[in-house]
N, C-alpha and C positions, 0 to 999 in steps of 0.2 A: 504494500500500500504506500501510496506515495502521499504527500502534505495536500490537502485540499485547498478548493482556490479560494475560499475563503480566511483559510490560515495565509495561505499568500500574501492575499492583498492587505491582512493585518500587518502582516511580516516586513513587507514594502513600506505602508504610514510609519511602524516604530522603529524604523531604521532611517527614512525620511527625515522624519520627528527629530532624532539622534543628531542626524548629521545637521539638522538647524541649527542646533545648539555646539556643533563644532566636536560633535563627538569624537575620539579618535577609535580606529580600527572599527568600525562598524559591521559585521558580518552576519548572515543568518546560514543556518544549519538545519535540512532538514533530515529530523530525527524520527518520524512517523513509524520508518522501519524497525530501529530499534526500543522505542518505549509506545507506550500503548495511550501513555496519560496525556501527551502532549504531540503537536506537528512538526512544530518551528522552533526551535532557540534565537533570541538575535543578542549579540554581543554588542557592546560598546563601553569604550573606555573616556574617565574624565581623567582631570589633573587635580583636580580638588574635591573635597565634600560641596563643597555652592557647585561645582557644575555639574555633579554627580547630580545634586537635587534639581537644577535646569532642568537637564534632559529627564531624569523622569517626569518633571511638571508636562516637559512638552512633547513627552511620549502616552503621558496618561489624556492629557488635551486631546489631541490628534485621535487615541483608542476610543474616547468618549465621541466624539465626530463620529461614529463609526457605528456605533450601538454597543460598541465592547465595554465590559466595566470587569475591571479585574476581580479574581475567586479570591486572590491572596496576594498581598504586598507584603514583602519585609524587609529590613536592612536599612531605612528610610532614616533612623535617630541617627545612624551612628553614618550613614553614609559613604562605606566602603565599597560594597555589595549590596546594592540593591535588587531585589526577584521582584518582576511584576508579573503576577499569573494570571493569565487568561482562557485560560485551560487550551484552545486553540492553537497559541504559541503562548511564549515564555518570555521574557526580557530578561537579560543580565547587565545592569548596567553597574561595572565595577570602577576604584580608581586605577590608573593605569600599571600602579606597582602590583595591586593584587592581581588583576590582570594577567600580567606575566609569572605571578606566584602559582595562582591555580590554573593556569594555560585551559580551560575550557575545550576550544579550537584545538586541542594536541587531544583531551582527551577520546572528543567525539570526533576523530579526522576520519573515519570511514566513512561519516553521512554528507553527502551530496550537498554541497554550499548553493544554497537558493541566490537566484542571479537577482543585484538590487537595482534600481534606476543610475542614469545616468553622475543625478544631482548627488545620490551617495558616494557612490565610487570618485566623483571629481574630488569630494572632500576626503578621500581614503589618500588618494595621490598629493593630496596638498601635504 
């Protein structure tokens, strides 16, 4: 089973959403094959706790535009790791250091990297 196009075009706004706010490495993963609970992963990394909380302000704005309301947020006080679950896909928006500590992206590298728009990837290269 592959990600449904619904999880997509979530997948697509909160990676969108991300890269507004200047997220670094933004990537999504679709994981449908391997877990049952979820479609999508999308990754993004800040430099701070304030733009850790941007992007999920402006990942949860965007999800809400959408009909989506997250099942479960957490990580949001301390702003490290933030999860925003939307049972469809998943958000991980970490700081860059933890980022590269729990490497997400290395752990789940056999699932299939969902292709993002233009406007992400110009910010991936920046």
């Amino acid at each position: 089973m592959t990600a449904t196009d619904r999880s997509l075009e979530l997948a697509r706004a909160a990676a969108e959403a991300a890269a507004d706010k200047l997220a670094g490495e933004v990537l999504a993963l679709d994981v449908s094959e391997q877990l049952v609970i979820t479609d999508v992963f999308v990754l993004a990394s800040g430099d701070s706790d304030r733009q850790v909380r941007a992007i999920v302000d402006a990942v949860e704005e965007r999800m809400r535009s959408l009909g989506a309301k997250p099942v479960r947020r957490e990580g949001l006080t301390e702003a490290r790791w933030v999860l925003l679950d939307y049972a469809e896909i998943v958000v991980h928006v970490q700081q860059a250091e933890d980022r590269r500590f729990y490497a997400l992206e290395r752990l789940w590298k056999d699932c299939p990297v969902v292709e993002l728009p233009e406007s992400v990837q110009a910010g991936r290269e920046a």
